[in-house]
Backbone as a printed PyTorch tensor [residue, N CA C, xyz], in Angstrom:
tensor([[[-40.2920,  36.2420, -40.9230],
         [-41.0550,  35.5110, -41.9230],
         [-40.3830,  35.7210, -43.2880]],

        [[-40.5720,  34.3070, -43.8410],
         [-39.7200,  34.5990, -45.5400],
         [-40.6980,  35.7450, -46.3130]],

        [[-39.8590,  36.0320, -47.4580],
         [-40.3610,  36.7380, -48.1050],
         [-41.2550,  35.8850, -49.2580]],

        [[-42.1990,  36.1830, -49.6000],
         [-42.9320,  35.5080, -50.8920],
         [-41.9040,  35.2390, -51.7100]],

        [[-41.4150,  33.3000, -52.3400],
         [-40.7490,  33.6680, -54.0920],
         [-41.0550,  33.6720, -54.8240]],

        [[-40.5790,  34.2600, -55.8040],
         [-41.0180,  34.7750, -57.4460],
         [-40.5220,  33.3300, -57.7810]],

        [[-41.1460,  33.5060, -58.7410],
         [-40.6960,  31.5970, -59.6880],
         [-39.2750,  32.1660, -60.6910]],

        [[-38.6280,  33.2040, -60.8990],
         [-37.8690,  33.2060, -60.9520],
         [-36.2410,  32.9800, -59.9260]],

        [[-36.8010,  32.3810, -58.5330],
         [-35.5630,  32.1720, -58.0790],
         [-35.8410,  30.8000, -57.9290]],

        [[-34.4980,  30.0520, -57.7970],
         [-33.8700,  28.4210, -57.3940],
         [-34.6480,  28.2610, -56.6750]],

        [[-34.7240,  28.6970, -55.2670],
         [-34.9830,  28.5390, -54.1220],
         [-36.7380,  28.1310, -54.1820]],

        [[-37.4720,  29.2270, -55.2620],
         [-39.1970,  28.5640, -55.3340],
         [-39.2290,  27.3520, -55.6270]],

        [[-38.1990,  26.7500, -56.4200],
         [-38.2090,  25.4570, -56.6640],
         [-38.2550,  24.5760, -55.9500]],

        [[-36.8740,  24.9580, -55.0560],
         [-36.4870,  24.0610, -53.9300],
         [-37.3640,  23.7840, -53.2160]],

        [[-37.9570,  24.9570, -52.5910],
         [-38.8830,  25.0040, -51.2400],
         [-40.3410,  23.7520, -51.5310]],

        [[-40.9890,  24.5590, -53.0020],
         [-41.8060,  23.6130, -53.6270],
         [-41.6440,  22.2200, -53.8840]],

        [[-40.3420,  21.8970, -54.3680],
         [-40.4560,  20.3060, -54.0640],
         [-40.5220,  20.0030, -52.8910]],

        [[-39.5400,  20.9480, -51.5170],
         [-39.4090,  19.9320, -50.5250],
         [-40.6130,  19.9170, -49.2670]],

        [[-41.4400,  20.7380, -49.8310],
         [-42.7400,  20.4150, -49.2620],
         [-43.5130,  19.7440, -50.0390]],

        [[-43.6750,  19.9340, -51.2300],
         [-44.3320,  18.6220, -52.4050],
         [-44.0010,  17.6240, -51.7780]],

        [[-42.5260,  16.7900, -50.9880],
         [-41.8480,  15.8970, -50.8190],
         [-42.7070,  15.0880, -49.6980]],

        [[-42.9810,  16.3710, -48.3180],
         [-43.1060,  16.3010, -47.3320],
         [-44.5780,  15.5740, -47.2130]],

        [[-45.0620,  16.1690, -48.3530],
         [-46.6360,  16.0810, -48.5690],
         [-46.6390,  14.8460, -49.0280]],

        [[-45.8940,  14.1690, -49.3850],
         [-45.6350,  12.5330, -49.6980],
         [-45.6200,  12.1660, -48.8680]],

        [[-44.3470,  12.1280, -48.1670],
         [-43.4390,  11.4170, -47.0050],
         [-44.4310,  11.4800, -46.3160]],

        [[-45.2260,  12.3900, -45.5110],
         [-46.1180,  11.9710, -44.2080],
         [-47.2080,  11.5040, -44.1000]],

        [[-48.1260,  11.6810, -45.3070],
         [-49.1330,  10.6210, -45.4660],
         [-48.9230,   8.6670, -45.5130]],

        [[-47.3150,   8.9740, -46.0200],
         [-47.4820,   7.6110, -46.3060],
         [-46.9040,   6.7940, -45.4700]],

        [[-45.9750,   7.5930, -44.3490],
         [-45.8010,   7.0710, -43.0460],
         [-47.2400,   7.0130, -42.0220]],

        [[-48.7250,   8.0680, -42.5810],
         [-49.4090,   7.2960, -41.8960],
         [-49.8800,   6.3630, -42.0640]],

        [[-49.8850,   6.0470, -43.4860],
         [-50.5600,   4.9910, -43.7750],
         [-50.0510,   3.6090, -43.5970]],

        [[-48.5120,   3.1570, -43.1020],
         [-47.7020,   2.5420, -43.0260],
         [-48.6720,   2.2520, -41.4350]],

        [[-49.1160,   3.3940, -40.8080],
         [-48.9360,   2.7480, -39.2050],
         [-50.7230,   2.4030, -39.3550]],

        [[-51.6580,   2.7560, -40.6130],
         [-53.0120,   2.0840, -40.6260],
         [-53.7110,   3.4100, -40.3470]],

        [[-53.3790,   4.9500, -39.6960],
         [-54.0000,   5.9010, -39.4280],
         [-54.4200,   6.6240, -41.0750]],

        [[-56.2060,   6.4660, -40.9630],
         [-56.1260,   7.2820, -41.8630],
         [-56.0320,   8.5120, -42.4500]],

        [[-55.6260,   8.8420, -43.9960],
         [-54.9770,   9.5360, -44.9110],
         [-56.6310,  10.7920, -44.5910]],

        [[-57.8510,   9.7930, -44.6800],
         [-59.0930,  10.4500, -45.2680],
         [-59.5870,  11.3930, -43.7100]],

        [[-58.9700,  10.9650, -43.0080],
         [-59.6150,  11.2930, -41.6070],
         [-58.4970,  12.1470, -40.9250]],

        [[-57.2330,  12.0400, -40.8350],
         [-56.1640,  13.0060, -40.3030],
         [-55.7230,  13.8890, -41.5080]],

        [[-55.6440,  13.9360, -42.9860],
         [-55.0110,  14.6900, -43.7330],
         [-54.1650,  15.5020, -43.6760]],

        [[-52.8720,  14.4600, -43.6280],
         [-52.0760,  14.9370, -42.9620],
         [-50.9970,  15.4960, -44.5400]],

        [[-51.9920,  15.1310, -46.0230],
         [-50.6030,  16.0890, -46.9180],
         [-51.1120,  17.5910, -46.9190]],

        [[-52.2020,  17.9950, -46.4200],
         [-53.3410,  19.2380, -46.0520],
         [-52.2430,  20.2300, -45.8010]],

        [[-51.3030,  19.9120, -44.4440],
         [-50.2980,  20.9220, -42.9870],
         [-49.1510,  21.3300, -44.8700]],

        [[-48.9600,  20.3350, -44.7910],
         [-47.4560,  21.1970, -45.8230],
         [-48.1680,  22.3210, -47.0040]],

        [[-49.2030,  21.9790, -47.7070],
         [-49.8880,  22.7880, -48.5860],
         [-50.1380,  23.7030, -47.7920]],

        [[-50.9670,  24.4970, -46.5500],
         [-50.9930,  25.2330, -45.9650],
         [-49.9430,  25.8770, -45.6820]],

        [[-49.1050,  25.5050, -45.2960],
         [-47.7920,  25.9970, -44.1210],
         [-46.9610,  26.7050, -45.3810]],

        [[-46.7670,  25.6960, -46.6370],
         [-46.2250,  26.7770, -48.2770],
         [-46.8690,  27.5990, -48.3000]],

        [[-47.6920,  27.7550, -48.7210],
         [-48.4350,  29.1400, -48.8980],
         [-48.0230,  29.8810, -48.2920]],

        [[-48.7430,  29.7200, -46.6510],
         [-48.5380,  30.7520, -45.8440],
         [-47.1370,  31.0990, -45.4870]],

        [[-46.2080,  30.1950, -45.6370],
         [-44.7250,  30.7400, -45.2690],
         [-43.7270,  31.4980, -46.7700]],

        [[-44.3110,  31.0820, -47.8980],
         [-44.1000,  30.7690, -49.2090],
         [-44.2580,  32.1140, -50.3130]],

        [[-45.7130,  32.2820, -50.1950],
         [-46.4260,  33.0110, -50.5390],
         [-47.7520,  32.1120, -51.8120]],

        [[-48.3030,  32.4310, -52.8960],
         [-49.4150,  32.1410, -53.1380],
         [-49.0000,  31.1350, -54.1590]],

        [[-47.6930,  31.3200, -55.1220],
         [-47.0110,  30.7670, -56.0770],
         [-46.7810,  29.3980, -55.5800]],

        [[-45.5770,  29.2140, -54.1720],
         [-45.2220,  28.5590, -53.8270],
         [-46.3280,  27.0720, -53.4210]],

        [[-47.4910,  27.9530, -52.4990],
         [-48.3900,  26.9960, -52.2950],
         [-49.6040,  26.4850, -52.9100]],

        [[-49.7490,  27.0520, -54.2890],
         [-50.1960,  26.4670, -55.6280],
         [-49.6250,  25.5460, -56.1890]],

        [[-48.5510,  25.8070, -56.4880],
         [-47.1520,  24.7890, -57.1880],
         [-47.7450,  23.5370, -56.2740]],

        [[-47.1960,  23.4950, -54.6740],
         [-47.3990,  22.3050, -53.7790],
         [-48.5330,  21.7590, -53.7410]],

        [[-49.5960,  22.5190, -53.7490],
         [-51.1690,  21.8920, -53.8130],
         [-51.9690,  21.2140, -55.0620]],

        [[-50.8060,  21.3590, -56.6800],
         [-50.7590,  20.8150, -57.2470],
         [-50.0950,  19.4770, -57.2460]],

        [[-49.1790,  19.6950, -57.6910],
         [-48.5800,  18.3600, -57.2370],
         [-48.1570,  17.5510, -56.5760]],

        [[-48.2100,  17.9690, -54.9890],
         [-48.3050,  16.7190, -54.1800],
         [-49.2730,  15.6380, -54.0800]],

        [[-50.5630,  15.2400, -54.6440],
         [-51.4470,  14.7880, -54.8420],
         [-50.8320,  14.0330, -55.8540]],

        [[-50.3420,  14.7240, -56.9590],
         [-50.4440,  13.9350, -58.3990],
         [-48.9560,  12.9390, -57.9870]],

        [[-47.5410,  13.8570, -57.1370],
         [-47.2110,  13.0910, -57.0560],
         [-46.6310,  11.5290, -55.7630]],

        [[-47.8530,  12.0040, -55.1980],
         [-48.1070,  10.7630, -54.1010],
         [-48.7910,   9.9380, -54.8550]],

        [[-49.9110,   9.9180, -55.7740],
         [-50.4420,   9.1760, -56.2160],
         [-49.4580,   8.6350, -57.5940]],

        [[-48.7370,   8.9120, -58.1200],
         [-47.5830,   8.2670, -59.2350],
         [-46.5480,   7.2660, -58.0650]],

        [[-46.6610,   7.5600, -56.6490],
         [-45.5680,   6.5130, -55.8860],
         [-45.9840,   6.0390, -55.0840]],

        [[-47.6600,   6.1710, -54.5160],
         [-48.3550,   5.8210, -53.7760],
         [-49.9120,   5.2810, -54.0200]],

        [[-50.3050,   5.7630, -54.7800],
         [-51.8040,   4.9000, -55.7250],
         [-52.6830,   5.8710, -54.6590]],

        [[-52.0790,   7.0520, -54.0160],
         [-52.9600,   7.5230, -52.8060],
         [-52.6340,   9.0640, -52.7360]],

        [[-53.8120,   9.9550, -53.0080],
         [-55.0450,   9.6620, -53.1090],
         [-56.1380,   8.5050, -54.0390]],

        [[-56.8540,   7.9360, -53.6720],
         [-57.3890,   7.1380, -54.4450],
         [-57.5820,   7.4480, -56.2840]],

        [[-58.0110,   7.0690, -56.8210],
         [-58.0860,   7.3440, -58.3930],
         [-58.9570,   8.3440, -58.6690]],

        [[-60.0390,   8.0280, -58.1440],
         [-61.5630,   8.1990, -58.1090],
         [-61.6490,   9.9260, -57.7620]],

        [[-60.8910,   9.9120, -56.4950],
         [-60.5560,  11.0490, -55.9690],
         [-59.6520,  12.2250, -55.9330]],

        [[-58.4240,  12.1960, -56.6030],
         [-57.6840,  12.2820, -56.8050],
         [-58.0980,  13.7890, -57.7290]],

        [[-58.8850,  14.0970, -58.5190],
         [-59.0840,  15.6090, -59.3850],
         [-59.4020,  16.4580, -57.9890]],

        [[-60.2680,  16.0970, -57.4100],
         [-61.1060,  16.7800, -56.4760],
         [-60.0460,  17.0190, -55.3870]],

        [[-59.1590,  16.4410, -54.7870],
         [-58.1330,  16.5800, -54.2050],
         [-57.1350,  17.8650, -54.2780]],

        [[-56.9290,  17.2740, -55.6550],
         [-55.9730,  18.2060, -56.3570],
         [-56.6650,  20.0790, -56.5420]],

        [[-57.7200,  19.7050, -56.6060],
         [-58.8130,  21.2320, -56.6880],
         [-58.7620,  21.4840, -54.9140]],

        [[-59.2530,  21.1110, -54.4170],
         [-59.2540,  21.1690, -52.7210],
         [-57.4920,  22.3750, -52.7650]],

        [[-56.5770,  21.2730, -52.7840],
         [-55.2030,  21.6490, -52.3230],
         [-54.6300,  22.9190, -53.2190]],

        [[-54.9320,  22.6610, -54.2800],
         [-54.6160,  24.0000, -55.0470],
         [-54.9760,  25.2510, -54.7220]],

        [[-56.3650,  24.9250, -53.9550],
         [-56.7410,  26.3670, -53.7760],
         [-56.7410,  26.9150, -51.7470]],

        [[-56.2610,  25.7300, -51.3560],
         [-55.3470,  25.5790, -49.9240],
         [-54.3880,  26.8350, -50.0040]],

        [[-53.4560,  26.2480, -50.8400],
         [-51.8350,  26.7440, -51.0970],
         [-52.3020,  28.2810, -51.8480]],

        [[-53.3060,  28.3890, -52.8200],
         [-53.1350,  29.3330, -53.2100],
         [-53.9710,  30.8130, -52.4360]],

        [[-55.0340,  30.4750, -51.7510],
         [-55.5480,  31.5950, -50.3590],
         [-54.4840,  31.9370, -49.6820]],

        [[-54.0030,  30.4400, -48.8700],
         [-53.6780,  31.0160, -48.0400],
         [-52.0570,  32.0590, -48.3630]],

        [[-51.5340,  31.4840, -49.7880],
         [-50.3730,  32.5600, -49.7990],
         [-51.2560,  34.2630, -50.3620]],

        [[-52.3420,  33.7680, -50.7030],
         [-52.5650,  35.5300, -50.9210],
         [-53.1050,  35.8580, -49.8010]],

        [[-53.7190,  35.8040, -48.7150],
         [-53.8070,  36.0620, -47.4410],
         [-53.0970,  36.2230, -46.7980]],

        [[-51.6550,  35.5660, -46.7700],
         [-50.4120,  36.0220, -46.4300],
         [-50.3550,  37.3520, -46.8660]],

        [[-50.1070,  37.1370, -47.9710],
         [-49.5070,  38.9100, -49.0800],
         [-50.1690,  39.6960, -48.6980]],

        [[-51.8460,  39.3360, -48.1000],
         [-52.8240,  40.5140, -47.6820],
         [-52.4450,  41.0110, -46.2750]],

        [[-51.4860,  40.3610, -45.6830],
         [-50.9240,  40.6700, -43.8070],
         [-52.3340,  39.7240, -42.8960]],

        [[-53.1310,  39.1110, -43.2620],
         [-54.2300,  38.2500, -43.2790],
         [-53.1710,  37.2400, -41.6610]],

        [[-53.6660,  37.1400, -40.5230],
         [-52.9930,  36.7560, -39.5510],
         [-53.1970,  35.5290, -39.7770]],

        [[-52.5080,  34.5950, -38.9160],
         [-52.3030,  32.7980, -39.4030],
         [-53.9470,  32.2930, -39.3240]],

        [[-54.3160,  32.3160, -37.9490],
         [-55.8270,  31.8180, -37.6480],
         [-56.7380,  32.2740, -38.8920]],

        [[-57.0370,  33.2010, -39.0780],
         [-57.7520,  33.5760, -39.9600],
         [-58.0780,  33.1600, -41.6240]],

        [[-56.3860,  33.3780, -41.7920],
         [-55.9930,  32.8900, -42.8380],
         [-56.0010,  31.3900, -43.3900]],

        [[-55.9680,  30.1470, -42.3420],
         [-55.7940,  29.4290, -42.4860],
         [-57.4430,  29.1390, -42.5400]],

        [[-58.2980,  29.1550, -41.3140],
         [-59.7890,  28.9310, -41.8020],
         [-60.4140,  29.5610, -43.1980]],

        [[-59.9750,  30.6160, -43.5990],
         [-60.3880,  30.9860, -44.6070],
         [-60.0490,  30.1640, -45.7860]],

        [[-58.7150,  29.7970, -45.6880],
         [-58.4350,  28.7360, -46.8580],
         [-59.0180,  27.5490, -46.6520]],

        [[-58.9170,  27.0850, -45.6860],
         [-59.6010,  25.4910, -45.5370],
         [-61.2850,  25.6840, -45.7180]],

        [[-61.8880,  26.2850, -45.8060],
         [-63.3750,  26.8900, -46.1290],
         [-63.1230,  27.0210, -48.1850]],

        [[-62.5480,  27.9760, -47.9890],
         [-62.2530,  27.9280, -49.7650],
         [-61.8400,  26.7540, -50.6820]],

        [[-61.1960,  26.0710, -50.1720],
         [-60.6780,  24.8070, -50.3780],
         [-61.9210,  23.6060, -51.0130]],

        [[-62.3380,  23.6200, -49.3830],
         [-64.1400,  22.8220, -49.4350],
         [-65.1690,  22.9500, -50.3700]],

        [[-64.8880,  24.6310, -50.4940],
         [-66.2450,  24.7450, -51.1540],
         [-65.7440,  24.5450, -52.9210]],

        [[-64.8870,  24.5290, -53.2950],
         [-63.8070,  24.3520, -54.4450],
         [-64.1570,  22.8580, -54.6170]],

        [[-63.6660,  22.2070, -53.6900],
         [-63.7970,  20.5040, -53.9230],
         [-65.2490,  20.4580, -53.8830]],

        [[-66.4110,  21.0900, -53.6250],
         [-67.5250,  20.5880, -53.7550],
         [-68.3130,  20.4780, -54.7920]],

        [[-67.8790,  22.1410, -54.8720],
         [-68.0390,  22.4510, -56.3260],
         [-67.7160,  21.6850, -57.7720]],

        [[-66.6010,  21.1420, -57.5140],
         [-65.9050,  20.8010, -58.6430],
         [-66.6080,  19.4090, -58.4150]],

        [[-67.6280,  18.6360, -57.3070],
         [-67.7160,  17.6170, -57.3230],
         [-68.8980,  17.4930, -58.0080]],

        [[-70.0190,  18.4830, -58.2940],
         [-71.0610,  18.9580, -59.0040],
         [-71.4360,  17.9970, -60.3660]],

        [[-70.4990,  18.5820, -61.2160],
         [-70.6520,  17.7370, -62.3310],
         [-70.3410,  16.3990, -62.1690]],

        [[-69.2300,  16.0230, -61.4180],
         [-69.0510,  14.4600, -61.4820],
         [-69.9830,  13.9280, -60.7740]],

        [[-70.9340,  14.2850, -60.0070],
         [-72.2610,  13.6360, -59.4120],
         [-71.6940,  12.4680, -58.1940]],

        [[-70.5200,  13.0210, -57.9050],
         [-69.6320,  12.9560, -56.4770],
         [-69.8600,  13.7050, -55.0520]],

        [[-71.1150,  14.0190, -55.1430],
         [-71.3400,  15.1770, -53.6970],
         [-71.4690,  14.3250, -52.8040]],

        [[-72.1890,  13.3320, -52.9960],
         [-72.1440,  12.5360, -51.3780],
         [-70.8680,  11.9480, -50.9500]],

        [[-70.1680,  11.4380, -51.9140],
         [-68.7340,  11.0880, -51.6910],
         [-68.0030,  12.2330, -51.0690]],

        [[-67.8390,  13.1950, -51.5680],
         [-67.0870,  14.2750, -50.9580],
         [-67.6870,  14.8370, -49.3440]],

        [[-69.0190,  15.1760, -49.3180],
         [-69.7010,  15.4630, -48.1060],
         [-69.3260,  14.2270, -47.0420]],

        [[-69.2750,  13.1410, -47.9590],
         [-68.8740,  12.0850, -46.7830],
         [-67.4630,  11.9310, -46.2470]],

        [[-66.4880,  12.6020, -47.2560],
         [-65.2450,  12.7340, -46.8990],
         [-64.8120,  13.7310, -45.8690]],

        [[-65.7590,  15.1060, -46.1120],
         [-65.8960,  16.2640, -44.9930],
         [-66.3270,  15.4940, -43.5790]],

        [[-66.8430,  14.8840, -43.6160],
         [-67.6740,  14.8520, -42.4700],
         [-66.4430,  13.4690, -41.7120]],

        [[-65.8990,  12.8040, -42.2710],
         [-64.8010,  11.8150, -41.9240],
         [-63.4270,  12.3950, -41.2930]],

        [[-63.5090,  13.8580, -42.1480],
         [-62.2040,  14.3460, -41.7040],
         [-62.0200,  15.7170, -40.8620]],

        [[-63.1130,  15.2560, -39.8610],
         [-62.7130,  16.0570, -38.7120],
         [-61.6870,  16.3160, -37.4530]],

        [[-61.3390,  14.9630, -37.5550],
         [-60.1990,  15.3100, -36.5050],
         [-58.6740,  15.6640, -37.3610]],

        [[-59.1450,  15.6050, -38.5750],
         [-57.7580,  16.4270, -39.6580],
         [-57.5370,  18.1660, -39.4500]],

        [[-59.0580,  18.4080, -39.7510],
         [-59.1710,  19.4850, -39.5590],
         [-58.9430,  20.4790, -38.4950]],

        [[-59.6210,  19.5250, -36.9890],
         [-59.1110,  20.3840, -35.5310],
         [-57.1650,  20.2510, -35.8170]],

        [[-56.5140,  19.3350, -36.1590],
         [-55.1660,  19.0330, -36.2210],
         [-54.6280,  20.7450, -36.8350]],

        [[-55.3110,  20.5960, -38.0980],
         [-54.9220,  21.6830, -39.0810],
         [-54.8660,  22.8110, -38.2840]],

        [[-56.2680,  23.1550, -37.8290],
         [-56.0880,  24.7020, -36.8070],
         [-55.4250,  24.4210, -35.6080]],

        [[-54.9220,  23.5550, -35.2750],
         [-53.6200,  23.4930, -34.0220],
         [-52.1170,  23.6520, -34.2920]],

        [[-52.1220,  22.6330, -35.2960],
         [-50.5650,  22.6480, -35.6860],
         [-49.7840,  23.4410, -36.8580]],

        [[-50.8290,  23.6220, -37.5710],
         [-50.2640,  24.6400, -38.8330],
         [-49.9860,  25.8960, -37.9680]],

        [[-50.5980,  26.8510, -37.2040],
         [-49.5760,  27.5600, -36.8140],
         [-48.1190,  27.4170, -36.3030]],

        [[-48.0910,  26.2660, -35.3420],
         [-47.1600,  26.0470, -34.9150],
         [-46.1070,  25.8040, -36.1690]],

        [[-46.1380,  24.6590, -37.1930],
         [-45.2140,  24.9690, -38.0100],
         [-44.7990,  26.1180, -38.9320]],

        [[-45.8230,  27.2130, -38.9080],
         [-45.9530,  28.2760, -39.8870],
         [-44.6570,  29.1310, -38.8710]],

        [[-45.0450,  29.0570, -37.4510],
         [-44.0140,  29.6910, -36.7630],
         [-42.7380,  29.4720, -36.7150]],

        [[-42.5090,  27.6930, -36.3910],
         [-41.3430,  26.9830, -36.1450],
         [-40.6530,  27.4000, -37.2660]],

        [[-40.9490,  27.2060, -38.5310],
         [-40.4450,  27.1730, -40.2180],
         [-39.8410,  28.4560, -40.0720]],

        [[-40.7950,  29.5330, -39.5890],
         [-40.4940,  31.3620, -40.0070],
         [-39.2850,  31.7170, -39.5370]],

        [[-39.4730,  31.0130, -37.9750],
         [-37.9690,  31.3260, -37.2790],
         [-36.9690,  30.5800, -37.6220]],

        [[-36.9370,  29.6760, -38.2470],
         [-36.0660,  28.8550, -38.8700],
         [-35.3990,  30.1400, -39.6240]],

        [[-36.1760,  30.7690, -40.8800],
         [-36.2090,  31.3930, -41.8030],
         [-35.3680,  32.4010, -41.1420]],

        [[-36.1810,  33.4370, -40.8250],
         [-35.6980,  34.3510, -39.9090],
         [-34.0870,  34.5640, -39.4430]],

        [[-33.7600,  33.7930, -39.4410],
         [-31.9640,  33.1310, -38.5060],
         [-31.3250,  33.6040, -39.7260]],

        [[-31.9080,  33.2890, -41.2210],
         [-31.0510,  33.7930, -42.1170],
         [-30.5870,  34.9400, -42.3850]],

        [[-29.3490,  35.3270, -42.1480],
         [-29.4110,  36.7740, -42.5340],
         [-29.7610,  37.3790, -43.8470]],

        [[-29.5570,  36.8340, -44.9210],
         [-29.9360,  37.4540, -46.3870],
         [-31.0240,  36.9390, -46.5480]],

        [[-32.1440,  37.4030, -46.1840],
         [-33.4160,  37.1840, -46.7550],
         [-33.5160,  37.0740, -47.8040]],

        [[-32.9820,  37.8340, -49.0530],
         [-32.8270,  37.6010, -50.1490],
         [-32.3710,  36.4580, -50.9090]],

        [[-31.7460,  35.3060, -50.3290],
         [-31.0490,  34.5080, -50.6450],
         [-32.2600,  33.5010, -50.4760]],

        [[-33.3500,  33.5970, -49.8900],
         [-34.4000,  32.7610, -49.7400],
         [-36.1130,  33.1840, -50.2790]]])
């Protein structure tokens, strides 16, 4: 498994855009085939999988701005929605990399963030007098969610051993 990066190396950068990237690219290939964005959430797996492979920096950075910038090249997340999103994913990326740092195992870690996440976007939906919108978005995006606890390990693993192969850990 990588080591957490400090925002002082290249590489936090790198990693952060190219899952920021990813978090583009695959929503909008679903949306290309009509599967929805609101019901599979599929920019959710890369914000998770940073963190947890990343550490807490990395998957803050991504849970920020993949939202802001799918929606500058994609109009998606919707407008409307789009703060609450951005609150959701921020705090995705940022559990689950401190749950990482805590030795916090994948399963665990990952429900715990996607719970923190929720209650973040609900919260934050409070004042905007958006709760039924959001509750209605929870309740739409269940088969995102079984996805999330299936496949985010698997990429948290696939990615690590990727990682792993490197010999200078340090270099990453």
């Amino acid at each position: 498994m990588p080591k957490p990066l400090g925002i002082a190396k290249l590489n936090f950068y790198i990693f952060s855009l190219v899952f920021s990237g990813l978090s583009v690219l695959i929503p909008f290939i679903f949306h290309q085939f009509n599967l929805g964005g609101a019901q599979f959430l599929p920019m959710h797996f890369f914000v998770l999988t940073a963190g947890f492979l990343f550490g807490w920096k990395t998957g803050l950075l991504v849970g920020i701005f993949s939202p802001l910038i799918s929606f500058g090249f994609t109009h998606m997340p919707a407008f409307d929605i789009l703060p609450s999103v951005v609150v959701e994913l921020a705090i995705y990326g940022l559990v689950m990399g401190v749950l990482r740092e805590k030795k916090v195992a994948v399963i665990p870690a990952l429900i715990l963030a996607m719970i923190a996440g929720r209650v973040g976007r609900l919260i934050f939906a409070i004042p905007t007098g958006s709760v039924s919108i959001t509750l209605g978005c929870f309740a739409e995006s269940w088969p995102g969610i079984v996805l999330q606890i299936i496949l985010v390990p698997f990429l948290i693993i696939y990615i690590g051993k990727f990682f792993s192969g490197i010999k200078n850990e340090d270099q990453i």
